[in-house]
mmCIF file of the N, C-alpha and C atoms, coordinates in Angstrom:
data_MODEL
# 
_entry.id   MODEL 
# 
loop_
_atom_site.group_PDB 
_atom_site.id 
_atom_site.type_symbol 
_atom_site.label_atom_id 
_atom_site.label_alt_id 
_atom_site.label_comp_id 
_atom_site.label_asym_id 
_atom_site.label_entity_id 
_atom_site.label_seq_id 
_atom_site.pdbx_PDB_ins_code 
_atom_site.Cartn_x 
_atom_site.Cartn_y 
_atom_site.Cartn_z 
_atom_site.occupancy 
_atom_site.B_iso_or_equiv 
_atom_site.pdbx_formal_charge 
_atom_site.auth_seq_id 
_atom_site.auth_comp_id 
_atom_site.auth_asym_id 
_atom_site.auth_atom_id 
_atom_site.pdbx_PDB_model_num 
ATOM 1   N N  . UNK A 1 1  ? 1.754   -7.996  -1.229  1.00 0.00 ? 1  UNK A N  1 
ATOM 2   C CA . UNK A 1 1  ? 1.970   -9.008  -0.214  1.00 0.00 ? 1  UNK A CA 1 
ATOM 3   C C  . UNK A 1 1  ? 3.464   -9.361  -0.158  1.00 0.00 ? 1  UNK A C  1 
ATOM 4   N N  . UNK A 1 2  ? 4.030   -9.397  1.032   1.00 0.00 ? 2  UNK A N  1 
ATOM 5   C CA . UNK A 1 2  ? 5.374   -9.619  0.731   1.00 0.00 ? 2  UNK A CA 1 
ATOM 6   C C  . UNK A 1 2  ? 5.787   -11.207 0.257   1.00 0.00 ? 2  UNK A C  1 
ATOM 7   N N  . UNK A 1 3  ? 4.765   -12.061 0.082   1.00 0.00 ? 3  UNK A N  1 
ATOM 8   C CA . UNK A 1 3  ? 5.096   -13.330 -0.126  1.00 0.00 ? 3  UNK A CA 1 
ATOM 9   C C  . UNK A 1 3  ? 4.845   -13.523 -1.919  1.00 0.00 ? 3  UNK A C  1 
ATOM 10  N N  . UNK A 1 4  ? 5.019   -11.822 -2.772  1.00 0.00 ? 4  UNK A N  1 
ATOM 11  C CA . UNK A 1 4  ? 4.331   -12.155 -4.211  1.00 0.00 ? 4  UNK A CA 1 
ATOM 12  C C  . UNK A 1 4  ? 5.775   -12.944 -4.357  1.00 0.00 ? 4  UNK A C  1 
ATOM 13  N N  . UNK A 1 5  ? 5.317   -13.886 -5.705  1.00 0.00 ? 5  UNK A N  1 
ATOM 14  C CA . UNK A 1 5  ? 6.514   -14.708 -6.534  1.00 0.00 ? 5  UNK A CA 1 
ATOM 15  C C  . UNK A 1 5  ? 7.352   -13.690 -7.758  1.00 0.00 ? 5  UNK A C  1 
ATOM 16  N N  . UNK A 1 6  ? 6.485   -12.318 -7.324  1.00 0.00 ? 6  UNK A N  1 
ATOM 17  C CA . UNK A 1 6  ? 6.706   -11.346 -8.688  1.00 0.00 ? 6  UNK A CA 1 
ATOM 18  C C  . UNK A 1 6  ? 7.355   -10.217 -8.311  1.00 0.00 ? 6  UNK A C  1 
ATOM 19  N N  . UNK A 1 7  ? 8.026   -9.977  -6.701  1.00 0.00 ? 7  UNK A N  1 
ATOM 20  C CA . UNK A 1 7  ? 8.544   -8.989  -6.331  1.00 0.00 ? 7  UNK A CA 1 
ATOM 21  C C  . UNK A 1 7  ? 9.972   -8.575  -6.304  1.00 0.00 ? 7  UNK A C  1 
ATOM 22  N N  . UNK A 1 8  ? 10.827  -9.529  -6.770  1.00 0.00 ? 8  UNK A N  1 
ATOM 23  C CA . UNK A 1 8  ? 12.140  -9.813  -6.944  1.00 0.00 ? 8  UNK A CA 1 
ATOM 24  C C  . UNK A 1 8  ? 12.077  -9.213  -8.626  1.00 0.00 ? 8  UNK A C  1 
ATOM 25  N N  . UNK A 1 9  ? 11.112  -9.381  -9.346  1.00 0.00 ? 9  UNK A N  1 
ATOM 26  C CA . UNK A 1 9  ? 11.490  -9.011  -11.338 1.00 0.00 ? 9  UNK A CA 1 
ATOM 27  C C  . UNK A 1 9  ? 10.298  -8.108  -11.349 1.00 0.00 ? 9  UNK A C  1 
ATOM 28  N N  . UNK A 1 10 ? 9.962   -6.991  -10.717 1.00 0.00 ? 10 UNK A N  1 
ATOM 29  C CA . UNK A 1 10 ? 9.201   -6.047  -10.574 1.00 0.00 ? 10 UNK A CA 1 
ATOM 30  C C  . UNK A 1 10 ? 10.167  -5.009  -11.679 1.00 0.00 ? 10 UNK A C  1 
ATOM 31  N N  . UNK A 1 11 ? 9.334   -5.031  -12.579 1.00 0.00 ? 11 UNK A N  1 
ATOM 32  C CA . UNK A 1 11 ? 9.614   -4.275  -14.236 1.00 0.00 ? 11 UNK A CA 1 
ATOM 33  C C  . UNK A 1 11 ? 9.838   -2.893  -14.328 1.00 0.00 ? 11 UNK A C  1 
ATOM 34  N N  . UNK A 1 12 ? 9.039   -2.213  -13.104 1.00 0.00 ? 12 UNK A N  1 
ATOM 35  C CA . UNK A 1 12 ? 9.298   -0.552  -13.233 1.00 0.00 ? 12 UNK A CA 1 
ATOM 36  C C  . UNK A 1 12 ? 10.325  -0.377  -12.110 1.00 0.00 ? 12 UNK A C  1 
ATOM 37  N N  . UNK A 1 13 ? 11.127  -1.439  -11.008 1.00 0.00 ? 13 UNK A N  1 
ATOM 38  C CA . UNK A 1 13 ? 11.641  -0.798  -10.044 1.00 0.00 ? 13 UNK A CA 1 
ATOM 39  C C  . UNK A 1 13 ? 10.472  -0.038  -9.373  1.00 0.00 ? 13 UNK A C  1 
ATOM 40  N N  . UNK A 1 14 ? 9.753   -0.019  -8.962  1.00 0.00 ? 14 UNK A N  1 
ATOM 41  C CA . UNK A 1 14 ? 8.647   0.955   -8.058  1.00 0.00 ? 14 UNK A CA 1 
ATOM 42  C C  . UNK A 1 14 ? 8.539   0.361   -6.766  1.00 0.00 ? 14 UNK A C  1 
ATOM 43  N N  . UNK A 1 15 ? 8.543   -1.264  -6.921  1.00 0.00 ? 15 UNK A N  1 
ATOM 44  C CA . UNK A 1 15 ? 7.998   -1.661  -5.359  1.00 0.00 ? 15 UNK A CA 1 
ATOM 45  C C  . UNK A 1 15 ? 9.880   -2.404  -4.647  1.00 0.00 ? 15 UNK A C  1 
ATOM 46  N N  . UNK A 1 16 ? 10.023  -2.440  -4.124  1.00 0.00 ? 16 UNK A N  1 
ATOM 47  C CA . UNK A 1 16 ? 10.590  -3.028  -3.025  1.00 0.00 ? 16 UNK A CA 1 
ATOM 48  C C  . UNK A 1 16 ? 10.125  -3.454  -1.766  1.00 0.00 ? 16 UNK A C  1 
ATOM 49  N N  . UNK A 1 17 ? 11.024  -4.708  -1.066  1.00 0.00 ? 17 UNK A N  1 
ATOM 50  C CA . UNK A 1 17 ? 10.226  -5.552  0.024   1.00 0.00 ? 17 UNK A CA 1 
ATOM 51  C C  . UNK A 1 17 ? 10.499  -3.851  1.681   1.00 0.00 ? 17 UNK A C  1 
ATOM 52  N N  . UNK A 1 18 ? 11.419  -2.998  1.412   1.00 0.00 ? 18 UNK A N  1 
ATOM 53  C CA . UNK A 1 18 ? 10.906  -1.721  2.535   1.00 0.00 ? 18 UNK A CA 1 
ATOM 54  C C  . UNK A 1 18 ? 9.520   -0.935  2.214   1.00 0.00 ? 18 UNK A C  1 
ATOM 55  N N  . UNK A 1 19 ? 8.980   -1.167  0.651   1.00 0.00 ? 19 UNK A N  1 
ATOM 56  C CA . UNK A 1 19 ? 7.586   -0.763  0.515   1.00 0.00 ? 19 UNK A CA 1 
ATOM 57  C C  . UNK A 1 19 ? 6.429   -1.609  1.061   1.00 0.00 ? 19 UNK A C  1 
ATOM 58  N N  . UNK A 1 20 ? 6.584   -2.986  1.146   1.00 0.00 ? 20 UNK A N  1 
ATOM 59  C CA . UNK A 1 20 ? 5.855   -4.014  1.552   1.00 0.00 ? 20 UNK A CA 1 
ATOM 60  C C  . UNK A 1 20 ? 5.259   -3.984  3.281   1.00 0.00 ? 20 UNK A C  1 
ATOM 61  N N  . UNK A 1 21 ? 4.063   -3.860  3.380   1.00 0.00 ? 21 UNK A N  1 
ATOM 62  C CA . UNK A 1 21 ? 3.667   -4.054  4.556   1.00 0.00 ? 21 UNK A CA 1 
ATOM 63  C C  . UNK A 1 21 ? 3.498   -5.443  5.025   1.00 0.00 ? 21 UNK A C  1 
ATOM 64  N N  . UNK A 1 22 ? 2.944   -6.023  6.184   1.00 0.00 ? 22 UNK A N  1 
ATOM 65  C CA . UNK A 1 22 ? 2.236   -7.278  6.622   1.00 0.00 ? 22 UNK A CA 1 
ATOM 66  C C  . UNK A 1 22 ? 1.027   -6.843  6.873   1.00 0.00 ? 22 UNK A C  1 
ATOM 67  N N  . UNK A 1 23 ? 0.196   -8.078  6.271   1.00 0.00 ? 23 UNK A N  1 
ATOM 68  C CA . UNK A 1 23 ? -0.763  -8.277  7.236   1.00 0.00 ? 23 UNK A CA 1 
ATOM 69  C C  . UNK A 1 23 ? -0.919  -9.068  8.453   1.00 0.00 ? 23 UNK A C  1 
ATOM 70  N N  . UNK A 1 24 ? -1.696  -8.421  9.802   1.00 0.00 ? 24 UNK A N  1 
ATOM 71  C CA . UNK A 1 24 ? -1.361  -8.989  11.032  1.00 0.00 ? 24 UNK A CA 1 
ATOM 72  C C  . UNK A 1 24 ? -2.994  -9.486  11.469  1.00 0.00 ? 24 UNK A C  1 
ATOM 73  N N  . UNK A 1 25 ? -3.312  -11.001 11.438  1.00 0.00 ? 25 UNK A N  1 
ATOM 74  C CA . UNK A 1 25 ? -4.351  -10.991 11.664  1.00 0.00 ? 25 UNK A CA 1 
ATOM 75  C C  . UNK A 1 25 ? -4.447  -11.322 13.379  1.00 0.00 ? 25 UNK A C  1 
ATOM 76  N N  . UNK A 1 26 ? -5.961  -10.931 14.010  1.00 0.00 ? 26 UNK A N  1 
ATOM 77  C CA . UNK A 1 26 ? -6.252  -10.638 15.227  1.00 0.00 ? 26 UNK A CA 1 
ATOM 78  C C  . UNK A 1 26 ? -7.388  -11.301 15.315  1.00 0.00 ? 26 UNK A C  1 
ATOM 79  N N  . UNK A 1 27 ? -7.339  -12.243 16.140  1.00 0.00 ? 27 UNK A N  1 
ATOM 80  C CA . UNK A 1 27 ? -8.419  -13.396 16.712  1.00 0.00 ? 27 UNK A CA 1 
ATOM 81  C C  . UNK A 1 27 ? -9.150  -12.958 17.471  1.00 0.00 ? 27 UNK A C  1 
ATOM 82  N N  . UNK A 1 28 ? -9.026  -11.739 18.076  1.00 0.00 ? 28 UNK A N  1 
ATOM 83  C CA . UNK A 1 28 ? -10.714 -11.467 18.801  1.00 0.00 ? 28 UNK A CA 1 
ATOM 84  C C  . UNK A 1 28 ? -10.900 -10.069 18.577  1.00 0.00 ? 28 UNK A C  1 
ATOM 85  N N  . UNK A 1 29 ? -12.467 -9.811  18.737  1.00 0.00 ? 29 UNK A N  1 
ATOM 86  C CA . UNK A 1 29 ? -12.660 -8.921  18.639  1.00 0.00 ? 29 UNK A CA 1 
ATOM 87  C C  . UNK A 1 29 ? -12.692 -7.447  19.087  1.00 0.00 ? 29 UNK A C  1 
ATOM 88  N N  . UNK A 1 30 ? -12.697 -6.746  18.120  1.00 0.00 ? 30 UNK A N  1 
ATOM 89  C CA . UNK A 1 30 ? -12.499 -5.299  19.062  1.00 0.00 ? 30 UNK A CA 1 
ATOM 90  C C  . UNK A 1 30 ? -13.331 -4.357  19.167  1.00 0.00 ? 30 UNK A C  1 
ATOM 91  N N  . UNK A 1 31 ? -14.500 -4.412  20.095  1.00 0.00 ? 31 UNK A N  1 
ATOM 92  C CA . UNK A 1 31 ? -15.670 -3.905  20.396  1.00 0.00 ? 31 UNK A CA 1 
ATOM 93  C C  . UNK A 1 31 ? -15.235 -2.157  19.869  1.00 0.00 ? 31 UNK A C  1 
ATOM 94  N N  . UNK A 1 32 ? -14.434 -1.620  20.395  1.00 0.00 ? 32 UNK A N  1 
ATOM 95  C CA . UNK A 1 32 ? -14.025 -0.774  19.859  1.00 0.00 ? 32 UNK A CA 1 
ATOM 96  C C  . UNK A 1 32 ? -14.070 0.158   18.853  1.00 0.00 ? 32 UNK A C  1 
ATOM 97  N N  . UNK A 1 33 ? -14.008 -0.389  17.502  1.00 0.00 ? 33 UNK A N  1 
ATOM 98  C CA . UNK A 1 33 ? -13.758 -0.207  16.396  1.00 0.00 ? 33 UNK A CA 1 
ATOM 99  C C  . UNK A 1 33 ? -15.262 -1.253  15.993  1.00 0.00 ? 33 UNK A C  1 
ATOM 100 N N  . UNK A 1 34 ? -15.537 -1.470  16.647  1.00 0.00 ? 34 UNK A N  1 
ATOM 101 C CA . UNK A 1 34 ? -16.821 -2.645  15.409  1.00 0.00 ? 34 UNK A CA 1 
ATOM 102 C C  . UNK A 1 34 ? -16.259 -3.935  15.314  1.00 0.00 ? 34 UNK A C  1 
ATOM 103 N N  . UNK A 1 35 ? -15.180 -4.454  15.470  1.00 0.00 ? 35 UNK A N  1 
ATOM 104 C CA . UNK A 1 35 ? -15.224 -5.662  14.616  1.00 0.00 ? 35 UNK A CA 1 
ATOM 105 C C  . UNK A 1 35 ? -15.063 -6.926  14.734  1.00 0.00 ? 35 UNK A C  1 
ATOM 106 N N  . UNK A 1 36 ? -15.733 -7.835  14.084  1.00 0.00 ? 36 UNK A N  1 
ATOM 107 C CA . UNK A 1 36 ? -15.608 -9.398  14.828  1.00 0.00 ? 36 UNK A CA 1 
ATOM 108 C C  . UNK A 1 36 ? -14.378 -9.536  14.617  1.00 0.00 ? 36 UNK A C  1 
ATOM 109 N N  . UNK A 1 37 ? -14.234 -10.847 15.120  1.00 0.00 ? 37 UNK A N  1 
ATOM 110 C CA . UNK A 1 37 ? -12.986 -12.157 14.852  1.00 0.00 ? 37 UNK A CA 1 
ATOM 111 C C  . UNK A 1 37 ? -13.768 -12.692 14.218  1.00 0.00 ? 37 UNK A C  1 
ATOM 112 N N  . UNK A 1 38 ? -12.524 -13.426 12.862  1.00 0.00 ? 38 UNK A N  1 
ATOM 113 C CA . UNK A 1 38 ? -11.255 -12.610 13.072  1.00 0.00 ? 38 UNK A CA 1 
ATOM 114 C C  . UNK A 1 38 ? -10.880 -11.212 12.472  1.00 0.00 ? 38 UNK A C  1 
ATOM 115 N N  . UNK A 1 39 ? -9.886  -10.623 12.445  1.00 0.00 ? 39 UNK A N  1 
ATOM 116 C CA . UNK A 1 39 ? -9.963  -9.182  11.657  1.00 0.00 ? 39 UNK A CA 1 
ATOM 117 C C  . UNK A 1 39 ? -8.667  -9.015  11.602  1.00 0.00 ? 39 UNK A C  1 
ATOM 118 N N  . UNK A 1 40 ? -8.220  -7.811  10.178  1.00 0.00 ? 40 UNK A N  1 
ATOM 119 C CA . UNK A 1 40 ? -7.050  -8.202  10.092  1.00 0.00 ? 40 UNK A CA 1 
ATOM 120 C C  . UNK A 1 40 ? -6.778  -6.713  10.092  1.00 0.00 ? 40 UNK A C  1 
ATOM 121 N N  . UNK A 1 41 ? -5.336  -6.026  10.352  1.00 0.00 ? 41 UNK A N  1 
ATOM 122 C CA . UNK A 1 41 ? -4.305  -4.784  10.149  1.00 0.00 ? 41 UNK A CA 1 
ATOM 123 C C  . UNK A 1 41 ? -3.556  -5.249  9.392   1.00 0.00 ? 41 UNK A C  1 
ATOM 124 N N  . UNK A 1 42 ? -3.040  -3.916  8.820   1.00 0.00 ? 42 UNK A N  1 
ATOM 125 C CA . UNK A 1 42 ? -1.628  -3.464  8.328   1.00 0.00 ? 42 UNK A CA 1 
ATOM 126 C C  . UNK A 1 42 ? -0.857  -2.406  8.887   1.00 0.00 ? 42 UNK A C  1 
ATOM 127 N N  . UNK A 1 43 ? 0.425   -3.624  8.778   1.00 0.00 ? 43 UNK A N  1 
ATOM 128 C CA . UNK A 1 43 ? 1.221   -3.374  8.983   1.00 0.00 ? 43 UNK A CA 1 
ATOM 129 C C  . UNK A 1 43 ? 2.260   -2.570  8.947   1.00 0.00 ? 43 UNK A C  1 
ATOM 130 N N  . UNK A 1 44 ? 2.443   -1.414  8.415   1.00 0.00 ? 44 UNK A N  1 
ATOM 131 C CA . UNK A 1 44 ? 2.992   -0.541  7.044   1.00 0.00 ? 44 UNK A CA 1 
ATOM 132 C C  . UNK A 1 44 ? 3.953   0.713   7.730   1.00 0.00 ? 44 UNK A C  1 
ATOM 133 N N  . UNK A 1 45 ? 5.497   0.904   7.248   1.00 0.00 ? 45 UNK A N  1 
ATOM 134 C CA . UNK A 1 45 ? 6.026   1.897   7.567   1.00 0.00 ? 45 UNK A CA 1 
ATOM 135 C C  . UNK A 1 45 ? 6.064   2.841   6.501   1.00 0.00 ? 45 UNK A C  1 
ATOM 136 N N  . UNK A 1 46 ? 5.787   3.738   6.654   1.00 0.00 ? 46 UNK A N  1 
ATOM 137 C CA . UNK A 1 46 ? 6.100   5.030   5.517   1.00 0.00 ? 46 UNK A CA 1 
ATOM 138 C C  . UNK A 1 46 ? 6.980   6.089   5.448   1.00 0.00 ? 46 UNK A C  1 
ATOM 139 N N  . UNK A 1 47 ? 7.666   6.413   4.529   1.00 0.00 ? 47 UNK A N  1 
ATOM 140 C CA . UNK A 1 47 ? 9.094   7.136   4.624   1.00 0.00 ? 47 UNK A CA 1 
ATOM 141 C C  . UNK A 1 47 ? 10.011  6.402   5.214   1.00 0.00 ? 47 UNK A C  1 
ATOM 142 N N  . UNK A 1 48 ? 10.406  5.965   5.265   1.00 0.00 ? 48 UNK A N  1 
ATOM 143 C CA . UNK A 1 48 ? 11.656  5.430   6.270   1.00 0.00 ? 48 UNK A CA 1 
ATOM 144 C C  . UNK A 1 48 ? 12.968  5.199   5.320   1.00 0.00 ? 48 UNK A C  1 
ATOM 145 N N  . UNK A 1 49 ? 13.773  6.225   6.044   1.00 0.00 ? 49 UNK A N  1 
ATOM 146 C CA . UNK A 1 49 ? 14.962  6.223   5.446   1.00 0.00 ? 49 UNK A CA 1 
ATOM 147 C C  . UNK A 1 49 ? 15.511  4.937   4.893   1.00 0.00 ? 49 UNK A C  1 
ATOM 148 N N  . UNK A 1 50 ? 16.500  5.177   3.631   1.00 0.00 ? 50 UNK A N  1 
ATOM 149 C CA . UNK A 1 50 ? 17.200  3.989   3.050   1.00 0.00 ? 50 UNK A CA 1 
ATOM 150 C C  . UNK A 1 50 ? 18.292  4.820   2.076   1.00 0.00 ? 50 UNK A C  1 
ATOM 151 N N  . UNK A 1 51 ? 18.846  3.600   1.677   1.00 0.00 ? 51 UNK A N  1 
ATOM 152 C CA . UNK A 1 51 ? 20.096  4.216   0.510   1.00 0.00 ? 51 UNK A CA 1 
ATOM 153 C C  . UNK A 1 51 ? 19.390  3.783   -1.037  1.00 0.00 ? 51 UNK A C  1 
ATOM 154 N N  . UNK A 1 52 ? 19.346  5.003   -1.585  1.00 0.00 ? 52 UNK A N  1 
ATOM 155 C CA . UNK A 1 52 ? 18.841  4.860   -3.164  1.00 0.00 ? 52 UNK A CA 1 
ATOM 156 C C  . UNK A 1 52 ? 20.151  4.292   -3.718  1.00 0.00 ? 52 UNK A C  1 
ATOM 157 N N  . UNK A 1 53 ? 18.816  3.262   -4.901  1.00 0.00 ? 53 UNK A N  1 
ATOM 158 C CA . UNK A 1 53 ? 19.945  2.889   -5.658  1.00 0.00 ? 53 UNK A CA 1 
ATOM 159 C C  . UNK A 1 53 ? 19.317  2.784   -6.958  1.00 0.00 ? 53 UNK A C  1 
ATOM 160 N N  . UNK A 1 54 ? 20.405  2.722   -8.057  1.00 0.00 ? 54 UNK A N  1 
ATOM 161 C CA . UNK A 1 54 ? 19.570  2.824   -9.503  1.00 0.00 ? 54 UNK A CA 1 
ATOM 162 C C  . UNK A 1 54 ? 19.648  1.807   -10.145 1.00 0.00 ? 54 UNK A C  1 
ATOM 163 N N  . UNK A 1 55 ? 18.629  1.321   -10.763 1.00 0.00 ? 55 UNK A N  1 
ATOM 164 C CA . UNK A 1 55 ? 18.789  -0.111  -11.545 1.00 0.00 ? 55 UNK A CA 1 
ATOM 165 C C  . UNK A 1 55 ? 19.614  -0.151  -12.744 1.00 0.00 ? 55 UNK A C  1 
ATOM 166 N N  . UNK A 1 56 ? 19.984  -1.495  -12.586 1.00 0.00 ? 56 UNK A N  1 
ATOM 167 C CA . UNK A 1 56 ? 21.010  -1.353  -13.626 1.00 0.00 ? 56 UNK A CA 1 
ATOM 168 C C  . UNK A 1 56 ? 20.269  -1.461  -15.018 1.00 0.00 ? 56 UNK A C  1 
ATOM 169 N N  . UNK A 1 57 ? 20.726  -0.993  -16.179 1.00 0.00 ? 57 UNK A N  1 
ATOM 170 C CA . UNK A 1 57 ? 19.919  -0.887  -17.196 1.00 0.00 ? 57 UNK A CA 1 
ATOM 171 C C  . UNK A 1 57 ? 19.486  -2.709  -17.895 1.00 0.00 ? 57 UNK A C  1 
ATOM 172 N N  . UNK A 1 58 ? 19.219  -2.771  -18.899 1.00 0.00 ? 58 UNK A N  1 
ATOM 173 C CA . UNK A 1 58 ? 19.172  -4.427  -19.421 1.00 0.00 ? 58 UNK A CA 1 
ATOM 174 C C  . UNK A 1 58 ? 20.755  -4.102  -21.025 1.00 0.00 ? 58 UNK A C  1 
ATOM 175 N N  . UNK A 1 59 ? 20.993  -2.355  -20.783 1.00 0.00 ? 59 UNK A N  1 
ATOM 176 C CA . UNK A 1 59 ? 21.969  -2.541  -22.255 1.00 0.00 ? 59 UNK A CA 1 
ATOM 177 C C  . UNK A 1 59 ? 23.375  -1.983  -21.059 1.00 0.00 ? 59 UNK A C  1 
ATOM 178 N N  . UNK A 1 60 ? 23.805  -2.889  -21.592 1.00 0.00 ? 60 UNK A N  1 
ATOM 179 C CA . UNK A 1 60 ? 25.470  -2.741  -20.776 1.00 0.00 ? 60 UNK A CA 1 
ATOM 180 C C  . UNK A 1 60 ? 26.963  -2.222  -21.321 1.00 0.00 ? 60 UNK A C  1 
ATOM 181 N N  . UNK A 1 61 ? 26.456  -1.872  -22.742 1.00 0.00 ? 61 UNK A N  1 
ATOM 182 C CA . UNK A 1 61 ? 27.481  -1.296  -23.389 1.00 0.00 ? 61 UNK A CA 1 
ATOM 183 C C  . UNK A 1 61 ? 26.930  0.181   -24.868 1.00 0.00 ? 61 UNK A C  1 
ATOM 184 N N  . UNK A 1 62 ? 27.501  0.953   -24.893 1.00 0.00 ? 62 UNK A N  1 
ATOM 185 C CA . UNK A 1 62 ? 27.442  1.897   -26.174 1.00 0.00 ? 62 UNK A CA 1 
ATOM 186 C C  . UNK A 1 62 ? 27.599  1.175   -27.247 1.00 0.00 ? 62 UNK A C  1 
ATOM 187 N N  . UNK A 1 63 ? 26.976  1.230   -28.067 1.00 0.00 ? 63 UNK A N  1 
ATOM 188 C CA . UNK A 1 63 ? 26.720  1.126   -29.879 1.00 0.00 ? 63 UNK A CA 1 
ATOM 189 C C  . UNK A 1 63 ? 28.298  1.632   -30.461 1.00 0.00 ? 63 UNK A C  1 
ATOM 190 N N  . UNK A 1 64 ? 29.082  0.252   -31.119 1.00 0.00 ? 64 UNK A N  1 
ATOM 191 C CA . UNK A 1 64 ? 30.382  1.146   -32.106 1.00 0.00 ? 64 UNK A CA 1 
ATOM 192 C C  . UNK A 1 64 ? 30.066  1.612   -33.218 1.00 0.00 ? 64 UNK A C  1 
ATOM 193 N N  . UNK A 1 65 ? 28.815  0.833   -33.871 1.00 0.00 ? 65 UNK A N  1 
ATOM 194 C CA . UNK A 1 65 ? 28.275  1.372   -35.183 1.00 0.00 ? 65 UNK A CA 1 
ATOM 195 C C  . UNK A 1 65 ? 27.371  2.102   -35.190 1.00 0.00 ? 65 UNK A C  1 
ATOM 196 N N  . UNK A 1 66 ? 26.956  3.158   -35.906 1.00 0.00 ? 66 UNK A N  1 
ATOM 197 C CA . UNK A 1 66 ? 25.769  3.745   -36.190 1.00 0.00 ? 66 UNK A CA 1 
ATOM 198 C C  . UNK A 1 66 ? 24.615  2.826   -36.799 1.00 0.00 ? 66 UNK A C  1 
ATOM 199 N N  . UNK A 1 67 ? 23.876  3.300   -35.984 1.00 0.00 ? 67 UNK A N  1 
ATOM 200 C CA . UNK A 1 67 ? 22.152  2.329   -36.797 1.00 0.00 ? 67 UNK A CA 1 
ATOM 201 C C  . UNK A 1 67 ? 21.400  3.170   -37.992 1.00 0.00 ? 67 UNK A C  1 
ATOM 202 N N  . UNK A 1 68 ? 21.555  1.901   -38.690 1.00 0.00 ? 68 UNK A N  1 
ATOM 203 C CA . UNK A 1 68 ? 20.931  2.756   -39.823 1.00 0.00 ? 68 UNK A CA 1 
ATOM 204 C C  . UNK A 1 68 ? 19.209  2.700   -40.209 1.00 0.00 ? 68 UNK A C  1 
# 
């Protein structure tokens, strides 16, 4: 959902808000397809170009000592 509180400190780097779809809800129905109101879509682009980028690590410097 793009409204998680958890998508900004997402731990593996996997999701970003260009992965995030909406949901679009629709107040009447669409004989069509079957379905009452209300009913909901997504929203969702896939592939869509962007500029990669790499996370920065959490260690910001090389070891002067050897670990023993």
């Amino acid at each position: 959902m793009p409204d998680d509180e958890h998508i900004e400190t997402d731990v593996q780097f996997g999701v970003t808000r260009a992965l995030l779809g909406d949901y679009v809800r629709h107040d009447e129905a669409n004989a069509e397809l079957g379905l009452a109101a209300p009913w909901y879509s997504l929203d969702q682009r896939f592939l869509e170009r962007g500029e990669a980028q790499r996370p920065k690590p959490p260690i910001r410097s090389k070891a002067t000592e050897p670990v023993s």
